[in-house]
C-alpha positions as CSV (number, residue, x, y, z in Angstrom):
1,X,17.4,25.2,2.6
2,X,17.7,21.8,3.4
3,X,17.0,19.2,0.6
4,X,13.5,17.2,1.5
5,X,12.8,13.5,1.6
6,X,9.6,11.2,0.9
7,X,9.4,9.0,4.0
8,X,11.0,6.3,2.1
9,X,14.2,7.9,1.2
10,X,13.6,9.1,-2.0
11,X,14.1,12.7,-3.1
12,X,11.4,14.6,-3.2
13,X,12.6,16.6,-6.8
14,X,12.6,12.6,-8.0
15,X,9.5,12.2,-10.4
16,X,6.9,8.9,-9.4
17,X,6.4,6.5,-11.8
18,X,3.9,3.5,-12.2
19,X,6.3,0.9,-10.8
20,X,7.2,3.2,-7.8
21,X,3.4,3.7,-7.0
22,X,2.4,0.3,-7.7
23,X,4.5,-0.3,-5.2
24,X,3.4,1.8,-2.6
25,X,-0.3,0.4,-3.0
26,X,1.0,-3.3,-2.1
27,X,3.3,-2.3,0.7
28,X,0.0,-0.2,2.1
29,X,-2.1,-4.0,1.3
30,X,0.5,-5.7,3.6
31,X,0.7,-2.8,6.4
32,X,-3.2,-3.0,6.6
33,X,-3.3,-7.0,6.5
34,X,-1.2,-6.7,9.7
35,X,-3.2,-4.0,11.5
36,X,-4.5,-6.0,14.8
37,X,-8.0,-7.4,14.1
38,X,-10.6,-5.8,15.7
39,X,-11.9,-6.5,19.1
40,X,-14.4,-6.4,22.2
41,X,-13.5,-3.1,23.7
42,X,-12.3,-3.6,27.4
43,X,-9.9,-6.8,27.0
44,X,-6.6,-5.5,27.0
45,X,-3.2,-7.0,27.4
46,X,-0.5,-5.3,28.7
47,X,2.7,-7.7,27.5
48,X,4.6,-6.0,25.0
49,X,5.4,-7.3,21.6
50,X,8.9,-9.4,21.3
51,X,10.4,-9.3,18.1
52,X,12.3,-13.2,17.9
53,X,14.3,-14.7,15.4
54,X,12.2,-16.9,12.6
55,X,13.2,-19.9,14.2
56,X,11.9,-19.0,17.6
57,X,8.9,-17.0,16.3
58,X,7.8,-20.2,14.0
59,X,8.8,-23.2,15.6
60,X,5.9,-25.3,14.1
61,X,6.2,-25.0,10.5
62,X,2.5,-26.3,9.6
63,X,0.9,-24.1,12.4
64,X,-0.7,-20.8,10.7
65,X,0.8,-17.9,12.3
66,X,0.0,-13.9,12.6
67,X,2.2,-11.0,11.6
68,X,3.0,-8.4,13.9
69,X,1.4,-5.4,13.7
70,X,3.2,-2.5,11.8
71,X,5.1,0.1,12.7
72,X,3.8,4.0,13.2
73,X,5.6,4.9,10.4
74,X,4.6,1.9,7.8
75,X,0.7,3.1,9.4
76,X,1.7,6.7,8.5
77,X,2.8,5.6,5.0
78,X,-0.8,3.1,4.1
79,X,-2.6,6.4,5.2
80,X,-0.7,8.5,2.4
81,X,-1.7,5.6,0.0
82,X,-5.5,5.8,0.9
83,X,-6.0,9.3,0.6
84,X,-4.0,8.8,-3.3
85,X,-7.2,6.4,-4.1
86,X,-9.4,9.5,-3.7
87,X,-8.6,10.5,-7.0
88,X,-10.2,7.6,-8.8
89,X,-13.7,6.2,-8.8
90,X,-15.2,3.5,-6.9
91,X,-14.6,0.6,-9.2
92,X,-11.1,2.1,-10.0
93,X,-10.1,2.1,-6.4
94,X,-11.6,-1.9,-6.0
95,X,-9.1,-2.5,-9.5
96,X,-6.3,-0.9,-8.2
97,X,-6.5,-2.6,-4.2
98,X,-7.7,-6.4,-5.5
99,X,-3.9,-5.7,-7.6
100,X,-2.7,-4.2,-4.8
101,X,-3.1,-7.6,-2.5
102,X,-1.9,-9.5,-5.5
103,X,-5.1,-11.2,-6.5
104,X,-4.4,-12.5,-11.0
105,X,-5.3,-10.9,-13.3
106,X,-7.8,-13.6,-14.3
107,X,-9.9,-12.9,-11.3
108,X,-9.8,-9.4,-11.1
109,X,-10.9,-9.9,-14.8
110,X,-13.8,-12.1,-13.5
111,X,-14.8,-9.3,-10.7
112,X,-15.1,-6.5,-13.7
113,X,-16.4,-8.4,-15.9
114,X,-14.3,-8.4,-18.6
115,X,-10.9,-10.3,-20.3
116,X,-7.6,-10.3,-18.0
117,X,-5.3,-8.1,-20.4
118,X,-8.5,-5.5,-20.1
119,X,-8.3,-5.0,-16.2
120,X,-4.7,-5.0,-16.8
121,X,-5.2,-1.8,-18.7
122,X,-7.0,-0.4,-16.6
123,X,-5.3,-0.6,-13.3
124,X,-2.1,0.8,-15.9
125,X,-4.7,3.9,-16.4
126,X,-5.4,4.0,-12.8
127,X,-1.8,3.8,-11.8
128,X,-0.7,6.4,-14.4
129,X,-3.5,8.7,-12.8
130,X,-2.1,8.7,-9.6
131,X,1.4,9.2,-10.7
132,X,0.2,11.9,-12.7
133,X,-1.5,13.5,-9.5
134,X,1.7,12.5,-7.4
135,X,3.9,14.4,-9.9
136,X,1.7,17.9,-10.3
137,X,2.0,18.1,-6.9
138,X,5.7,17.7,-6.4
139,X,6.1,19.9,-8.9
140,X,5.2,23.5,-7.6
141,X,7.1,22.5,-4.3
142,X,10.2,22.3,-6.9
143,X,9.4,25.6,-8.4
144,X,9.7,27.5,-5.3
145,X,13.5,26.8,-4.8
């Protein structure tokens, strides 16, 4: 039986860990701040999208420029992310996102109302949830070798 793969490389008898999660929810953050905004239907362009080198792509250094959208697969991978929030409650899943697209712990603090090393604390809970969950699944998939 060949030996299986997460998308990102990593075996799939490895076991997930806060870091390696944590992780996973800001690469998901970035994937979905580069989805393409949303538009009037019916206005279409047909040009493709040319990857350039930094120099040509940003020629004007103070000029504010857009990402370009992600690829299938890093789409493919922010979905896996969003269905792992399921697992915790509404104002977990705010906690963990608001970390997620690197806002301080000071102002997340502010949002939940309470001191910085708090919400710290509890995004650790929420993380070590979803690792937790991540790793009971992998787990019978190991067993059936």
């Amino acid at each position: 039986m060949p030996h299986q793969t997460h998308p990102r490389g990593a075996s799939m008898d490895e076991v997930w860990t806060i870091d390696v999660v944590a992780e996973r929810f800001t690469e998901a953050a970035r994937t979905a701040r580069r989805l393409p905004r949303v538009a009037v239907q019916g206005y279409v362009s047909t040009w493709p999208v040319v990857a350039q080198s930094e120099l040509e792509a940003y020629p004007d250094r103070e000029k504010l420029y857009r990402l370009p959208p992600p690829s299938p697969k890093d789409v493919d991978l922010m979905l896996e992310v969003m269905q792992w929030v399921q697992v915790l409650e509404l104002d977990e899943r705010h906690l963990v996102w608001m970390r997620a697209k690197r806002y301080d712990w000071r102002e997340i603090g502010k949002r939940f109302g309470c001191d910085r090393t708090t919400a710290w604390r509890r995004w650790k809970r929420d993380m070590q949830v979803v690792t937790d969950k991540l790793n009971a699944k992998a787990k019978p998939s190991a067993n059936r070798l």
